[in-house]
PAVEXLO-641948 format. One record per residue (C-alpha): residue in three letters; x, y, z; residue number from 1. Coordinates in nm, 4 decimals, m for minus. Layout:
<atoms>
ATOM ala X Y Z NUM
...
</atoms>
This chain:
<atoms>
ATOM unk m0.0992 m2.2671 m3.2436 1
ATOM unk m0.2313 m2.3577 m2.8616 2
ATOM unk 0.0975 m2.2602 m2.7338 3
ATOM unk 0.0570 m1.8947 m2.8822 4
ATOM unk m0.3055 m1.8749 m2.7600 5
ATOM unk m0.2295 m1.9415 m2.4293 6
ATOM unk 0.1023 m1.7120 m2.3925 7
ATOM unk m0.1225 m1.4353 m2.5282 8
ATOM unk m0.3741 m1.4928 m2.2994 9
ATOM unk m0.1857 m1.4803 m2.0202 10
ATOM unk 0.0267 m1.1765 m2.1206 11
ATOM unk m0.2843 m0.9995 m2.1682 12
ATOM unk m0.3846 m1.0971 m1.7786 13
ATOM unk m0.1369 m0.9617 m1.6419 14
ATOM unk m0.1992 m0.6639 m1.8638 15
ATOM unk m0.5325 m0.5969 m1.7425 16
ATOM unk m0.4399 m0.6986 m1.3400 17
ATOM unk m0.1376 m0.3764 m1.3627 18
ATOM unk m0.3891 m0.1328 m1.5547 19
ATOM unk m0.6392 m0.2133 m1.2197 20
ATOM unk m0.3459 m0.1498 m0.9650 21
ATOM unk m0.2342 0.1961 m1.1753 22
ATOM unk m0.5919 0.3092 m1.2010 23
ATOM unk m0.6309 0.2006 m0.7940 24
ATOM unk m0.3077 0.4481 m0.7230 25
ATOM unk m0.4332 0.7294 m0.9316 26
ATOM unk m0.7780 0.6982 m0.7429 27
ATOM unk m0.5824 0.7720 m0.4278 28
ATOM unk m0.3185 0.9972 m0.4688 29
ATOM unk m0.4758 1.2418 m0.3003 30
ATOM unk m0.5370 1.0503 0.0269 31
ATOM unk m0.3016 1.1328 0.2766 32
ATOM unk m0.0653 0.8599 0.4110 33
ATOM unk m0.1313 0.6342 0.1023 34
ATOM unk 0.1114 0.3680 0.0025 35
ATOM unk 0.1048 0.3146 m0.3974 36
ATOM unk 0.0861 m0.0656 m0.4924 37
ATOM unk 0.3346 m0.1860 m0.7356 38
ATOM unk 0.2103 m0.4884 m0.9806 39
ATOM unk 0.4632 m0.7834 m0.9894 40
ATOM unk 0.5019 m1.1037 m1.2366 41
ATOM unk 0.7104 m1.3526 m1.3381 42
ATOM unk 0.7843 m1.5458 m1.6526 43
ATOM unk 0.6540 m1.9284 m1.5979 44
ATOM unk 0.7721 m2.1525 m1.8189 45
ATOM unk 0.5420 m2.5148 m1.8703 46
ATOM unk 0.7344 m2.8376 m1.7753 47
ATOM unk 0.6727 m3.1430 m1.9516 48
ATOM unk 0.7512 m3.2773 m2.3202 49
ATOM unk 0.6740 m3.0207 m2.5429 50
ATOM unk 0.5949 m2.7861 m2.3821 51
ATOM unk 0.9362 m2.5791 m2.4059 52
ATOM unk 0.8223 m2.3255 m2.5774 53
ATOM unk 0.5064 m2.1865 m2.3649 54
ATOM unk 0.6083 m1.9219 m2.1541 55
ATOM unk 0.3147 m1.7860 m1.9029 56
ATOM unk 0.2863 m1.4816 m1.6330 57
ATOM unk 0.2417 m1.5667 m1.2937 58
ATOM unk 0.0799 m1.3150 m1.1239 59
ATOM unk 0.2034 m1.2532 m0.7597 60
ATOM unk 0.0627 m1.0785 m0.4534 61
ATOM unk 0.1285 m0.7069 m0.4748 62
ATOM unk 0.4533 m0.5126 m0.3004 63
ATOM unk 0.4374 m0.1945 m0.1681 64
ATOM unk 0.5719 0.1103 m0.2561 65
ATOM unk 0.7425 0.2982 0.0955 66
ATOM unk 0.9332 0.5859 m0.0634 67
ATOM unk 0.8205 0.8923 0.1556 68
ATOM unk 0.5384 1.1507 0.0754 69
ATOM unk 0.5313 1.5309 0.0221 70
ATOM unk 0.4858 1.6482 0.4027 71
ATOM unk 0.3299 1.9272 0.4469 72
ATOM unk 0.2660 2.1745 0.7514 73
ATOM unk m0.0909 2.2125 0.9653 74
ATOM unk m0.0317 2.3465 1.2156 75
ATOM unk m0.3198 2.1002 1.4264 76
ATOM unk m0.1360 1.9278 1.7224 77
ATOM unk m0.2815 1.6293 1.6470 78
ATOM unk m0.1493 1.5735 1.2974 79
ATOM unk 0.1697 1.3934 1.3024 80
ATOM unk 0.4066 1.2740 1.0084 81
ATOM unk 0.6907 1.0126 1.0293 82
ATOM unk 1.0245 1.1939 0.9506 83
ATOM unk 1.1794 0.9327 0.7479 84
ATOM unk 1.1394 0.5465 0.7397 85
ATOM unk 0.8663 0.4350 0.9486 86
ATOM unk 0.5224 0.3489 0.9759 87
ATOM unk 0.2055 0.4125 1.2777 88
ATOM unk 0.0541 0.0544 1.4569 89
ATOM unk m0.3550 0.0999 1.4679 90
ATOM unk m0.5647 m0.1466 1.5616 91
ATOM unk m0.7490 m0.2811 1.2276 92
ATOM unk m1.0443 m0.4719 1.1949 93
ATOM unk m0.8580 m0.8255 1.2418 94
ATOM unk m0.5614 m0.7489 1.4202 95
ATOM unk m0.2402 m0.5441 1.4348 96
ATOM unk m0.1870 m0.3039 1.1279 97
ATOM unk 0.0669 0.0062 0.9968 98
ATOM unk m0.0154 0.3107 0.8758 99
ATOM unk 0.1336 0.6484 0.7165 100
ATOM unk m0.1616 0.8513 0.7975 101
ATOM unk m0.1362 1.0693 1.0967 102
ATOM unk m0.4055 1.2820 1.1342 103
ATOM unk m0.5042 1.1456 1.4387 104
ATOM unk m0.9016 1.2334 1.5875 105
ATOM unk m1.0385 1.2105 1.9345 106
ATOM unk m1.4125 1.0420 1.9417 107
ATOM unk m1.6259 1.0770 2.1983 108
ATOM unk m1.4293 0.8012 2.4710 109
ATOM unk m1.1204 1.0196 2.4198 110
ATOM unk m0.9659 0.7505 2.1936 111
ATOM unk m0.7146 0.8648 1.9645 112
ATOM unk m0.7994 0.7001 1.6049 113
ATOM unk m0.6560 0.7479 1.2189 114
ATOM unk m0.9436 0.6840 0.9646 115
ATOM unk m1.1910 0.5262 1.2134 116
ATOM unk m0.8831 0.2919 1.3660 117
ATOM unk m0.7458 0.2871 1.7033 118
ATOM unk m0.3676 0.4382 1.7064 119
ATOM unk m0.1584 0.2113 1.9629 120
ATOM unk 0.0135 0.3026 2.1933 121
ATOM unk 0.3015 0.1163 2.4438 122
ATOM unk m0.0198 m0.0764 2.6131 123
ATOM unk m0.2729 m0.0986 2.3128 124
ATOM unk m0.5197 0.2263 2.2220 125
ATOM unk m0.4630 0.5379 2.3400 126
ATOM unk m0.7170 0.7271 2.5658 127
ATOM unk m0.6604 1.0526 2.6647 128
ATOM unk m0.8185 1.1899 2.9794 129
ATOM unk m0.9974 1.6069 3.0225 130
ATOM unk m0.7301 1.8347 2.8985 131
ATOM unk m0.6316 2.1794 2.8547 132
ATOM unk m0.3893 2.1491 2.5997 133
ATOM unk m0.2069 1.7875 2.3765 134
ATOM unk 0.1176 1.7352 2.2359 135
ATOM unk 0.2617 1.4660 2.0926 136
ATOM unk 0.6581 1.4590 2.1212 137
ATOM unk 0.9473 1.3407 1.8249 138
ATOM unk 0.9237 1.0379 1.9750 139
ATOM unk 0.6018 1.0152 1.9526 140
ATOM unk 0.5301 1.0241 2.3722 141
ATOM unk 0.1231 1.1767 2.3996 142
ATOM unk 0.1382 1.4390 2.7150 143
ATOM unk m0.1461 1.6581 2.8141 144
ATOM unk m0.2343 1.9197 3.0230 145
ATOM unk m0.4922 1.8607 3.2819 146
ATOM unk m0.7605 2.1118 3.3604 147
ATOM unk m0.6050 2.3798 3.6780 148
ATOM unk m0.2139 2.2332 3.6281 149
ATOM unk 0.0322 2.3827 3.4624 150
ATOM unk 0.2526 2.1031 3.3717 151
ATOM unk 0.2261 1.8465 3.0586 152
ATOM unk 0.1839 1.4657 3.1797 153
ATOM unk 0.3060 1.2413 2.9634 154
ATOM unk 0.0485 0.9605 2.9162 155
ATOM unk 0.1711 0.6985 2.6786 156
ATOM unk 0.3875 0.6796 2.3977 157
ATOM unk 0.2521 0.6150 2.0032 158
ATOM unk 0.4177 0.2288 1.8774 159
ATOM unk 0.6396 0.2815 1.6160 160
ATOM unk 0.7717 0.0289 1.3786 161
ATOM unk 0.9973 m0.0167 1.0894 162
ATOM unk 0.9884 m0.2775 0.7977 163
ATOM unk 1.1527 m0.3237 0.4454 164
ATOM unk 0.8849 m0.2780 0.1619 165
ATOM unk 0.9061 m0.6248 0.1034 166
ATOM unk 0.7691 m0.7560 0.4330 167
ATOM unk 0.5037 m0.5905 0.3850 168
ATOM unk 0.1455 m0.5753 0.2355 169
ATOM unk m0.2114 m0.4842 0.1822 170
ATOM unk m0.5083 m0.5882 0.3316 171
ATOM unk m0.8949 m0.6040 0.2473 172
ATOM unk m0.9236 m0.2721 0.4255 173
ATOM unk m0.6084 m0.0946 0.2463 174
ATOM unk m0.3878 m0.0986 0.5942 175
ATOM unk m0.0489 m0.2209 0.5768 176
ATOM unk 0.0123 m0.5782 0.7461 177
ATOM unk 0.3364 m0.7720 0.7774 178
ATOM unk 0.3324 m1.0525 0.5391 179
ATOM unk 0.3989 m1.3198 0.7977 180
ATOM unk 0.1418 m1.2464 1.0205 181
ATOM unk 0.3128 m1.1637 1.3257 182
ATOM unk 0.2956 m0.7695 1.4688 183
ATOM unk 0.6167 m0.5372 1.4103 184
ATOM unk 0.8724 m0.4713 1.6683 185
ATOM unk 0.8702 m0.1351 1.8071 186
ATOM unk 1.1501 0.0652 1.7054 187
ATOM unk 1.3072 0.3362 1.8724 188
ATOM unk 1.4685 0.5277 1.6322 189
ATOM unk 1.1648 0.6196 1.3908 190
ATOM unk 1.1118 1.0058 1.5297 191
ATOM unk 0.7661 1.1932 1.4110 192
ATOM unk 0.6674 1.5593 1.3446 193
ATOM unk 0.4059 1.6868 1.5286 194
ATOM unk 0.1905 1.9724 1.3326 195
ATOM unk 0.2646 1.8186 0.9835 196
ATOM unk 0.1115 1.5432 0.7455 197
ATOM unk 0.2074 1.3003 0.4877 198
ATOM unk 0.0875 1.3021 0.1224 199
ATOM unk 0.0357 0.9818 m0.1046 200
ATOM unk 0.3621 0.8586 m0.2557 201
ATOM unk 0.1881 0.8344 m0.5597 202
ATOM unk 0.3596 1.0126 m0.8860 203
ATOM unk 0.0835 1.1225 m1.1031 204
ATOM unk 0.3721 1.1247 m1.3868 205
ATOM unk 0.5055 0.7523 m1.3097 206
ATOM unk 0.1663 0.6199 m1.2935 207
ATOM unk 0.0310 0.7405 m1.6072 208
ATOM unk 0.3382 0.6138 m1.8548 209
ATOM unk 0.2596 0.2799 m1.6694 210
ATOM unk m0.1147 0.2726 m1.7843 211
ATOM unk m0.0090 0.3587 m2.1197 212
ATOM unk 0.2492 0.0928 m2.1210 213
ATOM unk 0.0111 m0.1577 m2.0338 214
ATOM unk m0.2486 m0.0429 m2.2774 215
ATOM unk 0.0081 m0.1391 m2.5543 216
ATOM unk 0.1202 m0.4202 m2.4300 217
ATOM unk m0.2545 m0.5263 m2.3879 218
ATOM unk m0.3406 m0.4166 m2.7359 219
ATOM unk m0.0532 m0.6302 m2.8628 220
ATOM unk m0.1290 m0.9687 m2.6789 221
ATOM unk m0.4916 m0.8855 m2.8834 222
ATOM unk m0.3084 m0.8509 m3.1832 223
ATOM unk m0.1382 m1.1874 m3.1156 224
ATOM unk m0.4678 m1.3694 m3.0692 225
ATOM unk m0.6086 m1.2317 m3.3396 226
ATOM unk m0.3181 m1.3651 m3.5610 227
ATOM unk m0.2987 m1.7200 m3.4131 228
ATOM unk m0.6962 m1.7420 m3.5105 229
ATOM unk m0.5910 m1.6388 m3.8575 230
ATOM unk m0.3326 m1.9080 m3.8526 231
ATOM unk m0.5464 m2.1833 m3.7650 232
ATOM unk m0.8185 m2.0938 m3.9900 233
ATOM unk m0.5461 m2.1105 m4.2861 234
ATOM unk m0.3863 m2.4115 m4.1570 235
ATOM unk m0.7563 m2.5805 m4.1493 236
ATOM unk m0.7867 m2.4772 m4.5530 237
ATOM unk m0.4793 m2.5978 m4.6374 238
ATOM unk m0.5816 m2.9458 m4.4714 239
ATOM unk m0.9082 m2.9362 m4.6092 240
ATOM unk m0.7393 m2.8967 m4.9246 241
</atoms>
């Protein structure tokens, strides 16, 4: 009967750790530039003499979901949107990180930031100088207009990288990181649109049918429990018998 107790148990595990990831991407699909999580196990079957028949989910770390957002137009020339694959390099807490969001402020130093992070540029953050007027080019080049010129200076150029959903992932502060560590090349070929934003990825309609999936398949693993206590219980009669 241990072998059904523990499959159960774990099946209802991983159960509970998708419901938290669903619930997590519901929570933001309204933040712009948000990435939905996707929960991932495998089947783990126990070595060893008879153990055959105990199958177990192993949980593993999250991937990330990189199909594009709804983009929408602002108007603000400092809100920019990847067209296509790509993602923006801030400076994170601990090091090197990617982001979808692009509406980019200007605090008080004239450093260009996304949600409180640094956006980098060709030679690390980008500071702006006094200007008249910003704009930030398809491929993603900053210029500005000084005060009494009439020309825009190009000051540095917004890093751009690309990566497969599978190199990448989350970390404590919800910023994308490459899974092995290292930073992202820069890539030429990922273009931007100035005056426009990204949306969450996040489908309202996909996530939902997933919760409710996984509140069966939870109920059911308690179902299984309950019946393997029943077993023993009987089995422990019959012996007493």
């Amino acid at each position: 009967m241990d072998a059904l107790i523990y499959t159960a148990m774990s099946g209802a595990e991983r159960a509970l750790r998708g419901q938290q990831v669903h619930a997590n991407n519901l929570a933001n699909m309204d933040t712009a530039g948000f990435r939905a999580n996707m929960e991932l196990a495998t089947a783990q079957s126990l070595s060893g003499y008879g153990y055959d028949d105990r199958h177990l989910a192993q949980l593993q770390a999250n991937a990330v979901s990189v199909r594009p957002g709804t983009v929408k137009a602002t108007g603000r020339e400092l809100d920019v949107a990847i067209s296509g694959d790509g993602l923006f390099a801030v400076q994170g807490p601990t090091g090197e990180a990617y982001t979808r969001a692009g509406a980019i402020t200007l605090d008080a130093d004239g450093t260009l930031k996304v949600n409180g992070n640094p956006i980098l540029g060709e030679g690390g953050p980008i500071t702006v100088p006094e200007y008249t007027k910003i704009a930030i080019g398809q491929d993603g080049t900053v210029s500005i207009q000084s005060p009494g010129t009439a020309i825009m200076q190009t000051i540095d150029k917004l890093k751009l990288v690309k990566a497969e959903g599978s190199e990448l992932t989350k970390n404590e502060a919800g910023l994308l990181v490459a899974r092995n560590g290292q930073p992202l090349p820069t890539d030429p070929t990922v273009l931007v649109r100035s005056g426009h934003l990204e949306g969450s990825n996040v489908s309202a309609v996909e996530e939902m049918v997933a919760t409710m999936s996984l509140n069966r398949t939870f109920e059911l693993q308690m179902k299984l429990l309950t019946a393997a206590d029943t077993n023993v219980q009987s089995g422990n009669k019959l012996m007493g018998a």
